[in-house]
MARMAR-802505 format. One record per residue (C-alpha): x, y, z; residue in three letters; chain; residue number from 1. Coordinates in Angstrom, 1 decimal. Example, Ala and Ser with C-alpha at 12.3 -4.5 7.8 and 13.67 -1.06 7.14 Angstrom:
<rs>
{xx=12.3; yy=-4.5; zz=7.8; rest=ALA; kette=A; nr=1}
{xx=13.7; yy=-1.1; zz=7.1; rest=SER; kette=A; nr=2}
</rs>
This chain:
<rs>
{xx=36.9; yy=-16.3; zz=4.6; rest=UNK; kette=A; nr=1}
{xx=38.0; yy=-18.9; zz=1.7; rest=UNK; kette=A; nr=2}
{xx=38.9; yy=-16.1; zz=-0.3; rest=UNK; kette=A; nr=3}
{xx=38.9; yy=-12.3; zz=-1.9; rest=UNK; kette=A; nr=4}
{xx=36.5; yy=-11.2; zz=-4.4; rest=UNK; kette=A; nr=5}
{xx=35.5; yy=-9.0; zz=-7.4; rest=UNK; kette=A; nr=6}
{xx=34.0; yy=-7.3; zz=-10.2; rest=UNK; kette=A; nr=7}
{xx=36.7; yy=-5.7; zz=-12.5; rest=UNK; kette=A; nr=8}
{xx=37.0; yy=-4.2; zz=-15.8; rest=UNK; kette=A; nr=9}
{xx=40.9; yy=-5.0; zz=-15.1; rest=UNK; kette=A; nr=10}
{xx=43.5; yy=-3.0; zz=-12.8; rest=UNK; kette=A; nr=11}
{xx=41.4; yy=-4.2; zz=-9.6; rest=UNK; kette=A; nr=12}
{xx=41.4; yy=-7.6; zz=-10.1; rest=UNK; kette=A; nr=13}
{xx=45.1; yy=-7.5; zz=-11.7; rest=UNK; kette=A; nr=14}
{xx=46.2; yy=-6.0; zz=-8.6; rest=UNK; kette=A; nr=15}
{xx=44.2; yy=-8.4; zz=-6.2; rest=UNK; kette=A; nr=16}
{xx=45.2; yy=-11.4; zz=-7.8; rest=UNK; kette=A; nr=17}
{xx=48.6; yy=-10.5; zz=-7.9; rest=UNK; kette=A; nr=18}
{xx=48.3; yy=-9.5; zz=-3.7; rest=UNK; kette=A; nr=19}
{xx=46.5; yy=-12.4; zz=-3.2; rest=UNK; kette=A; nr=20}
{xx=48.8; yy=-14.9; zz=-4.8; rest=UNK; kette=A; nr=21}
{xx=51.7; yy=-13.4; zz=-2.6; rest=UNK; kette=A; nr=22}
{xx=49.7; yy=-14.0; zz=0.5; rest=UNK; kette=A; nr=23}
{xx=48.7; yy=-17.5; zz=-0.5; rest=UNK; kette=A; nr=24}
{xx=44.7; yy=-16.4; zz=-0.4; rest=UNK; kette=A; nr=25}
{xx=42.5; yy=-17.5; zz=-3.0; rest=UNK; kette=A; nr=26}
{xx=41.1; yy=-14.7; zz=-5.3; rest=UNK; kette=A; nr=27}
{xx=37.8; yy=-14.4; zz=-7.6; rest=UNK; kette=A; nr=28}
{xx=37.3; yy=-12.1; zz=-10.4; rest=UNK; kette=A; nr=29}
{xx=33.9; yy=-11.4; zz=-12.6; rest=UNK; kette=A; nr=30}
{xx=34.5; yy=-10.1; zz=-15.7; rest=UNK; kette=A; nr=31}
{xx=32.3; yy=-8.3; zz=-18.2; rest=UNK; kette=A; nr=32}
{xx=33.0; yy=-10.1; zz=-21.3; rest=UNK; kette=A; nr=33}
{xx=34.7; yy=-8.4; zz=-23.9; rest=UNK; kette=A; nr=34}
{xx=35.6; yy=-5.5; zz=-22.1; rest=UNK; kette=A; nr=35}
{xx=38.7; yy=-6.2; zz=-20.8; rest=UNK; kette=A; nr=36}
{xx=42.2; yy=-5.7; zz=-22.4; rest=UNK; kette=A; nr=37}
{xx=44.3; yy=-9.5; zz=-23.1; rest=UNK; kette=A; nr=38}
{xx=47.2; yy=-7.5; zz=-21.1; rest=UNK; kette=A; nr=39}
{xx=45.3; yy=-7.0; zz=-18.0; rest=UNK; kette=A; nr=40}
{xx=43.7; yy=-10.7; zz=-18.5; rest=UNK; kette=A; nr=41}
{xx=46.7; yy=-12.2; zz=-18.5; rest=UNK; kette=A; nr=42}
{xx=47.5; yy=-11.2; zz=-15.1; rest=UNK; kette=A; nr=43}
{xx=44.6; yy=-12.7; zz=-12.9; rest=UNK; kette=A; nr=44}
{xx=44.6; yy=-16.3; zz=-14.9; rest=UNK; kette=A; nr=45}
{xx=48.7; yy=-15.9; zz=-14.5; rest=UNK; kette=A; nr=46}
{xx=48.5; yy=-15.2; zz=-10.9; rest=UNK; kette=A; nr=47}
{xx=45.7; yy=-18.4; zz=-9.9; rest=UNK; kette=A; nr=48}
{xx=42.5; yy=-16.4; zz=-9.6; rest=UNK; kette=A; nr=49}
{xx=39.3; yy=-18.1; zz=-10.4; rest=UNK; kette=A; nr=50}
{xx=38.2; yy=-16.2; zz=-13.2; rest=UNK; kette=A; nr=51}
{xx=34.2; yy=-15.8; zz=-14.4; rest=UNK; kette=A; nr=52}
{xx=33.1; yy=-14.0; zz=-17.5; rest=UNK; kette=A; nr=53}
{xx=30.3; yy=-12.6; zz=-17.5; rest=UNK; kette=A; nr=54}
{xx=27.7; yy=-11.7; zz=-20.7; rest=UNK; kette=A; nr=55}
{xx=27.2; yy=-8.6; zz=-18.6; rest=UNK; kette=A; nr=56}
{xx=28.6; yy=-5.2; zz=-18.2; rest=UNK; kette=A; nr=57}
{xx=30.5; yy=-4.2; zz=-14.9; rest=UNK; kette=A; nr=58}
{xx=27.5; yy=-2.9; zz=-13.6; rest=UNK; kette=A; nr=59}
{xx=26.2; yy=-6.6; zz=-13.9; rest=UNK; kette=A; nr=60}
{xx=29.1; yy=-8.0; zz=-12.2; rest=UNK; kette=A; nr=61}
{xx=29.1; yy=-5.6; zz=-9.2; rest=UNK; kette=A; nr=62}
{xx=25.3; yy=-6.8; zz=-8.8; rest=UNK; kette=A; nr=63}
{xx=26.7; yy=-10.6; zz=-9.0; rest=UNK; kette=A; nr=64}
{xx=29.7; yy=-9.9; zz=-7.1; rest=UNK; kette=A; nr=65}
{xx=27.6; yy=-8.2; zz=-4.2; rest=UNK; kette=A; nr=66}
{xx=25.6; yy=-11.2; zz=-4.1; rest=UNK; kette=A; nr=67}
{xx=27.8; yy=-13.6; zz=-4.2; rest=UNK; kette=A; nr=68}
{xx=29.7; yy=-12.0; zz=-1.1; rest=UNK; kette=A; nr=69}
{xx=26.8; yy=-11.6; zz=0.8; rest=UNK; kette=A; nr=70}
{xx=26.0; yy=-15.4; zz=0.9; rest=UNK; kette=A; nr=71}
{xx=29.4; yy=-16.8; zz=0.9; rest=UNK; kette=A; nr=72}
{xx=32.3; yy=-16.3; zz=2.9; rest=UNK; kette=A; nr=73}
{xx=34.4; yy=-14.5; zz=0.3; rest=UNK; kette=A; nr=74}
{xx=35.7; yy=-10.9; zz=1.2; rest=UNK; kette=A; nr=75}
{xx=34.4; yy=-7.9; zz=-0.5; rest=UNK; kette=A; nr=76}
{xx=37.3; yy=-5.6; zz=-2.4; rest=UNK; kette=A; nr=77}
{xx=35.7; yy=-3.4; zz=-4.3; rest=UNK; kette=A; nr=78}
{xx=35.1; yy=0.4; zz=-3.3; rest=UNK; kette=A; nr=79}
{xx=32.1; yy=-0.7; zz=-1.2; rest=UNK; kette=A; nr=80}
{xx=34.6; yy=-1.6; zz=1.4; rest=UNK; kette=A; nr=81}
{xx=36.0; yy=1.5; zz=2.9; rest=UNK; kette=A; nr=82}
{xx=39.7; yy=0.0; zz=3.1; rest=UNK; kette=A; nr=83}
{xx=40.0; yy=0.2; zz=-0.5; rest=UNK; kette=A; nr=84}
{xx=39.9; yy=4.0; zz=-0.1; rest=UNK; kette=A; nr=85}
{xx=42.6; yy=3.6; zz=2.5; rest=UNK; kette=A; nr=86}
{xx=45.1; yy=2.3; zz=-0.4; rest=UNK; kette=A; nr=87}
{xx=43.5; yy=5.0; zz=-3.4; rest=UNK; kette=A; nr=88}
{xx=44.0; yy=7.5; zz=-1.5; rest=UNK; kette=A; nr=89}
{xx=48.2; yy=7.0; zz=-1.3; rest=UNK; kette=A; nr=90}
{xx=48.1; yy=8.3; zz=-4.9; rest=UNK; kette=A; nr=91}
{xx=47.6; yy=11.8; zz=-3.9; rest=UNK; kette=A; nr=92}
{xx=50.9; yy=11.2; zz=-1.5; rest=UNK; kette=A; nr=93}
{xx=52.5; yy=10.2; zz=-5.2; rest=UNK; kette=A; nr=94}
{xx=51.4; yy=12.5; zz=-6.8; rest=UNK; kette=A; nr=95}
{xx=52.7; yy=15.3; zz=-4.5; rest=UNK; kette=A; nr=96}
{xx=56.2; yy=13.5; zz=-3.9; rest=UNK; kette=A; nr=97}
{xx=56.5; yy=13.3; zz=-7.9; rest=UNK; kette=A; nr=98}
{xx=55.8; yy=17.3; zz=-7.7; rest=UNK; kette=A; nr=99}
{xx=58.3; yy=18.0; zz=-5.1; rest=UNK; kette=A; nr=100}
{xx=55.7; yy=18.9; zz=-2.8; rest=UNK; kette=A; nr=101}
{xx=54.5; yy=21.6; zz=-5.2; rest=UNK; kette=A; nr=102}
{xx=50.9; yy=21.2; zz=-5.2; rest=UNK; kette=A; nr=103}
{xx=49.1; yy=21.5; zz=-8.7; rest=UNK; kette=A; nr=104}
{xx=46.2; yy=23.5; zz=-9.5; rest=UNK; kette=A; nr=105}
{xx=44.0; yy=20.7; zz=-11.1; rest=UNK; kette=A; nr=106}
{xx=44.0; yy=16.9; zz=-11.1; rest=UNK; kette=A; nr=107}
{xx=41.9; yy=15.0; zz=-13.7; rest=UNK; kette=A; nr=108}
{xx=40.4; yy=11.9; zz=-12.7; rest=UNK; kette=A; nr=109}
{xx=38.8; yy=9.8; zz=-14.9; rest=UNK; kette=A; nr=110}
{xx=35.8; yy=8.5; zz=-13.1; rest=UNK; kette=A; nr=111}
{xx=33.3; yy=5.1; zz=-13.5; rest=UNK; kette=A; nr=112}
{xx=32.8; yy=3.6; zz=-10.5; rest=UNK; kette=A; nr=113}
{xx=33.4; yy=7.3; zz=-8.6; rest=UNK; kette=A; nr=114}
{xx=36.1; yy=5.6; zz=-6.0; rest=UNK; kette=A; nr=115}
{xx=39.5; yy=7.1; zz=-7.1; rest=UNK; kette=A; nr=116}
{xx=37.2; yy=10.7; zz=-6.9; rest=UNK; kette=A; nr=117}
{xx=36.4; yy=10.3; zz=-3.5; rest=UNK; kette=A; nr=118}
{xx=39.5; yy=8.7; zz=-2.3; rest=UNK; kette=A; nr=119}
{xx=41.4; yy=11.6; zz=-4.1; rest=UNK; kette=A; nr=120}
{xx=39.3; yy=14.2; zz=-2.4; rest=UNK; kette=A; nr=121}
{xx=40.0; yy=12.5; zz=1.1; rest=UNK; kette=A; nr=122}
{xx=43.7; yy=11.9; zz=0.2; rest=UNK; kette=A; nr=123}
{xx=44.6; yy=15.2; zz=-0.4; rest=UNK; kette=A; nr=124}
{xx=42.7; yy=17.1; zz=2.7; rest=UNK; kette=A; nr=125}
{xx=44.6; yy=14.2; zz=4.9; rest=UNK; kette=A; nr=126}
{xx=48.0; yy=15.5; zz=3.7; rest=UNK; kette=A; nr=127}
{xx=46.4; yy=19.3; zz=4.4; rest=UNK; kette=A; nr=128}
{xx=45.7; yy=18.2; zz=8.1; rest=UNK; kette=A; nr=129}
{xx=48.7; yy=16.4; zz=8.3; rest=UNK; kette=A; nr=130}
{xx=50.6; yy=19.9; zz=7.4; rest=UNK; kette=A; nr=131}
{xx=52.2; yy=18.4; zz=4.5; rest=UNK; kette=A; nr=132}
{xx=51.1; yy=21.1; zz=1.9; rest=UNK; kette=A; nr=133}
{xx=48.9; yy=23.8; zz=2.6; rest=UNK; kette=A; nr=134}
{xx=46.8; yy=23.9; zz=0.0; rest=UNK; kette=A; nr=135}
{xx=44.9; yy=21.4; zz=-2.1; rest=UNK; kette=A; nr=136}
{xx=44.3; yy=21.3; zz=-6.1; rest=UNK; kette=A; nr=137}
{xx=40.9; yy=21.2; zz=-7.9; rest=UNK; kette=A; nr=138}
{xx=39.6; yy=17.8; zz=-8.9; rest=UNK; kette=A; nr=139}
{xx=38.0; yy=17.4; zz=-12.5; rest=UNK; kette=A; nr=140}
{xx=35.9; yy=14.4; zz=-12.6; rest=UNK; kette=A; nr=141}
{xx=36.0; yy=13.0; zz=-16.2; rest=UNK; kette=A; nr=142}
{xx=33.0; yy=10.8; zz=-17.0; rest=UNK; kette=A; nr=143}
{xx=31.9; yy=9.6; zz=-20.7; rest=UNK; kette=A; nr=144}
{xx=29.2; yy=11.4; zz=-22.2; rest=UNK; kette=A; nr=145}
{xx=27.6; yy=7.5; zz=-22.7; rest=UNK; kette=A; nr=146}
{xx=28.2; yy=6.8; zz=-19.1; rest=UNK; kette=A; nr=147}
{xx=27.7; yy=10.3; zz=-16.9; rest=UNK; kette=A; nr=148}
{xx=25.4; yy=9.9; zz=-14.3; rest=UNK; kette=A; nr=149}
{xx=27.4; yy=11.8; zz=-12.2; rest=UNK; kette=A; nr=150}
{xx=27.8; yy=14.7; zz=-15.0; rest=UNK; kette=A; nr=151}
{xx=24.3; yy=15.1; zz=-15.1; rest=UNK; kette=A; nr=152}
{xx=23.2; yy=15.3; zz=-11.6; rest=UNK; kette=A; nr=153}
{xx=25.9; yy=18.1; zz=-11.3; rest=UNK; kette=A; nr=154}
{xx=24.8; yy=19.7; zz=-14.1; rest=UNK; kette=A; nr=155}
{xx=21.2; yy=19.7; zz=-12.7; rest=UNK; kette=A; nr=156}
{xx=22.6; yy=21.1; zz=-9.1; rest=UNK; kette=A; nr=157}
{xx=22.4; yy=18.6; zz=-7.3; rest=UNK; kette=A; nr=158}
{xx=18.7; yy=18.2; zz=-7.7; rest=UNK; kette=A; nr=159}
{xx=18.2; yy=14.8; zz=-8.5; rest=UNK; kette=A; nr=160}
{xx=20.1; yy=12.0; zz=-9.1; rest=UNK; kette=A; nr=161}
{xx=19.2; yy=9.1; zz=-11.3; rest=UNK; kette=A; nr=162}
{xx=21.0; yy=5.3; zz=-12.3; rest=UNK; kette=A; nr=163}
{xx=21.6; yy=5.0; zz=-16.0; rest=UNK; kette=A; nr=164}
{xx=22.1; yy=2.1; zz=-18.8; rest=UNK; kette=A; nr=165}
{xx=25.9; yy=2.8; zz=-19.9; rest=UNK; kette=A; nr=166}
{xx=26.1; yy=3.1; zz=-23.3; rest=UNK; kette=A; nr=167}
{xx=29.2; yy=1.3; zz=-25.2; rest=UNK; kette=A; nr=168}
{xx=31.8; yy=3.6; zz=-25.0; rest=UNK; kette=A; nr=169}
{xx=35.8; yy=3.4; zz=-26.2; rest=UNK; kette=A; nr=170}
{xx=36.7; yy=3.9; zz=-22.7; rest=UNK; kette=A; nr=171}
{xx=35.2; yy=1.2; zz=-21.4; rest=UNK; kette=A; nr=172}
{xx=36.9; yy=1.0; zz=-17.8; rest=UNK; kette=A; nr=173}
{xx=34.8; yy=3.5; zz=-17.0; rest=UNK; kette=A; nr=174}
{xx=31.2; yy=2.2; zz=-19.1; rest=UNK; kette=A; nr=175}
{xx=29.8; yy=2.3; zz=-15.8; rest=UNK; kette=A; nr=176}
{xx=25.6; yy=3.6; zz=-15.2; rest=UNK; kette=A; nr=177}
{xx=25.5; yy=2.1; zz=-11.4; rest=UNK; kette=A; nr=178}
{xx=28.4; yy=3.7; zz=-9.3; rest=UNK; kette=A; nr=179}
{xx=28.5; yy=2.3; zz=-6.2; rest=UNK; kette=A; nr=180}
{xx=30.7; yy=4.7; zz=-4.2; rest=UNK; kette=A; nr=181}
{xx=28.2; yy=7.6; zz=-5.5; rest=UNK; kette=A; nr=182}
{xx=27.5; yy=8.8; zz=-1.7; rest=UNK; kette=A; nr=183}
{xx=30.9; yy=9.0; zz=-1.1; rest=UNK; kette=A; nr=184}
{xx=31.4; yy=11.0; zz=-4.3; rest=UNK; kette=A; nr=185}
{xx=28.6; yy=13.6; zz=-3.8; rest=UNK; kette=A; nr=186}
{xx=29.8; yy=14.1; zz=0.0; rest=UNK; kette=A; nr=187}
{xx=33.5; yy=14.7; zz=-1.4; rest=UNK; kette=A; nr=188}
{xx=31.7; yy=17.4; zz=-4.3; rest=UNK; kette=A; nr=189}
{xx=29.7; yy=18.8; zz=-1.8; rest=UNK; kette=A; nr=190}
{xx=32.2; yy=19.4; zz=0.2; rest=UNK; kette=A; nr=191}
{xx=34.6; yy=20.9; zz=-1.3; rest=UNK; kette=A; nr=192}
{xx=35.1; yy=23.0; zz=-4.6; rest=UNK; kette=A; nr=193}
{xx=35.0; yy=20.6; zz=-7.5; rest=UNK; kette=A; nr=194}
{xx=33.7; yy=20.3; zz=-11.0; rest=UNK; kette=A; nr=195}
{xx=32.5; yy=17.4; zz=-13.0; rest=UNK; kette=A; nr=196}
{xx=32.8; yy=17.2; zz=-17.2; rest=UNK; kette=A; nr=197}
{xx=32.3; yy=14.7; zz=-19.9; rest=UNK; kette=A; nr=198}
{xx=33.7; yy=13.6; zz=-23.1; rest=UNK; kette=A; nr=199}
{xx=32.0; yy=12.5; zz=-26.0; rest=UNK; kette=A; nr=200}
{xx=33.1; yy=9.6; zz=-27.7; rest=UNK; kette=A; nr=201}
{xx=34.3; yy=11.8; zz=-30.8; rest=UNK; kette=A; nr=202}
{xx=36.1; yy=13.8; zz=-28.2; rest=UNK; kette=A; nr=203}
{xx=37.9; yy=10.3; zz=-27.0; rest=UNK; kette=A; nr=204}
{xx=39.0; yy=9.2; zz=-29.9; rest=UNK; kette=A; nr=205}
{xx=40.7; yy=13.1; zz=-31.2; rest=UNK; kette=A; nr=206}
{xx=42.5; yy=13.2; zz=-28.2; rest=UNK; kette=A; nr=207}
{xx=43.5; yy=9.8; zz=-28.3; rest=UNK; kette=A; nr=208}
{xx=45.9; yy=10.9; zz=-31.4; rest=UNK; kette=A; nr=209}
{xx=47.0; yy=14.2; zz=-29.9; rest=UNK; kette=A; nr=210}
{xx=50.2; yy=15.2; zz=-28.3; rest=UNK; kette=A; nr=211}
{xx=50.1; yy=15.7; zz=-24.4; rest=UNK; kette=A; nr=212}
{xx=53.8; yy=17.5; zz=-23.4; rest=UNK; kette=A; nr=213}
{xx=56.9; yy=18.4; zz=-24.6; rest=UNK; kette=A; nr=214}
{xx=59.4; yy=17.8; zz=-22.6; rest=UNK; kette=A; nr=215}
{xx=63.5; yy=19.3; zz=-23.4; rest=UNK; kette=A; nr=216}
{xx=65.1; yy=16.2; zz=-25.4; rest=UNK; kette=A; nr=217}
{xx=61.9; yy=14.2; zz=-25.8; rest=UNK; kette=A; nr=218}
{xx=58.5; yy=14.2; zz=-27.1; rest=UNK; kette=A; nr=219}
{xx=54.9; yy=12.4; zz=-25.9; rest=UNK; kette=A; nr=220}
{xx=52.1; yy=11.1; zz=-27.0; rest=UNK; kette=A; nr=221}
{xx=49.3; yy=9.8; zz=-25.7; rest=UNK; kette=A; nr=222}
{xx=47.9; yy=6.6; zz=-27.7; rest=UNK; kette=A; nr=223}
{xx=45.3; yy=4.4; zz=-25.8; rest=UNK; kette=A; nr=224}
{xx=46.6; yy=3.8; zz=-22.2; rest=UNK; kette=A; nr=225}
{xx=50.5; yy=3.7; zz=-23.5; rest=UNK; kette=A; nr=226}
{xx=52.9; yy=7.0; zz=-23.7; rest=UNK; kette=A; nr=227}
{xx=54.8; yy=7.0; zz=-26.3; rest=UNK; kette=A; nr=228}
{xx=58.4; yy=9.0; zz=-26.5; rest=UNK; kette=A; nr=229}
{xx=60.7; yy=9.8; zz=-29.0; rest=UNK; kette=A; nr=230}
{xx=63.5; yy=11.6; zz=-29.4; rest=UNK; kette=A; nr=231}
{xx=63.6; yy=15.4; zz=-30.8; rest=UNK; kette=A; nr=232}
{xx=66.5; yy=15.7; zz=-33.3; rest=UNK; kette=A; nr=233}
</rs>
């Protein structure tokens, strides 16, 4: 292999190009142009990776990036290689550890690409059979209503299941039509007792403005993907 590959609409490839540039491995990123945040840009040009925009949307560049790693010998790293899972799935072992080993009753995950769903779903029945809880919380799939394709096949019970243009939404990690983990996201769905919503875009942008917790001292808000605190007086 000359190097590790793939199609991001940020966190992926910022976190592969920063591994990569540790191990002294070359790294490749496609990028949908436009749709990706100067913060999480920054990273893979800072850390060396060979960067591609692309006048496509992620769907596009998982098409290009499959391609590309079929023919050449550049490692696959998105979700279609089942060690990715391996590493999604140690936030459930967060999650609990933050929680005191206290298991919650729901976890929201917002979903594109269906990955973090699945590895969720696997994470948190490993830590069952590995007697570390004894219980395990409901998963929420969140999906925009512009990019739901796994919305609507649950709402239609399973029945049939069909691809979908993603519309342009303000979420737009997650303006996703062509999931590739998908089987891996039913299986985890069928298997186990989960539920799958959407948001409209109108619904995005309300609760983009409202407050999510108030804690003793301190209050947040939720404003894009930053927390914002201040202090109560």
């Amino acid at each position: 292999m000359v190097g590790v590959g793939c199609a991001s609409i940020g966190d992926t490839s910022a976190a592969l190009s920063t591994y990569c540039a540790a191990a002294g491995i070359h790294s490749i990123v496609l990028l949908p142009t436009n749709q990706i945040s100067i913060t999480q840009l920054v990273q893979p040009i800072a850390n060396g990776a060979f960067v591609l925009s692309i006048d496509t949307d992620f769907d596009g560049c998982m098409q290009l990036n499959r391609e590309v790693t079929a023919e050449l010998p550049i490692y696959l790293a998105n979700s279609l290689n089942s060690l990715r899972f391996e590493g999604q799935k140690t936030t459930t072992i967060e999650i609990l550890q933050q929680f005191d080993w206290e298991v919650p009753d729901w976890v929201i995950v917002p979903s594109g690409n269906l990955g973090n769903i699945y590895a969720f779903y696997k994470g948190f029945h490993m830590c069952k059979e590995l007697g570390l809880v004894h219980r395990i919380p409901r998963l929420v799939c969140a999906q925009a209503a512009n990019a739901n394709p796994l919305y609507l096949y649950f709402k239609l019970g399973w029945k049939e299941f069909k691809l979908m243009k993603a519309g342009t939404i303000f979420a737009y990690v997650i303006q996703i039509g062509d999931p590739i983990s998908i089987d891996m996201a039913i299986f985890a769905f069928k298997n186990s007792n989960r539920i799958v919503e959407e948001a409209t875009e109108e619904e995005l942008m309300d609760d983009m403005c409202l407050r999510v917790g108030v804690g003793k001292d301190y209050s947040f808000f939720l404003l894009g993907k930053n927390t914002y605190m201040y202090k109560i007086k």
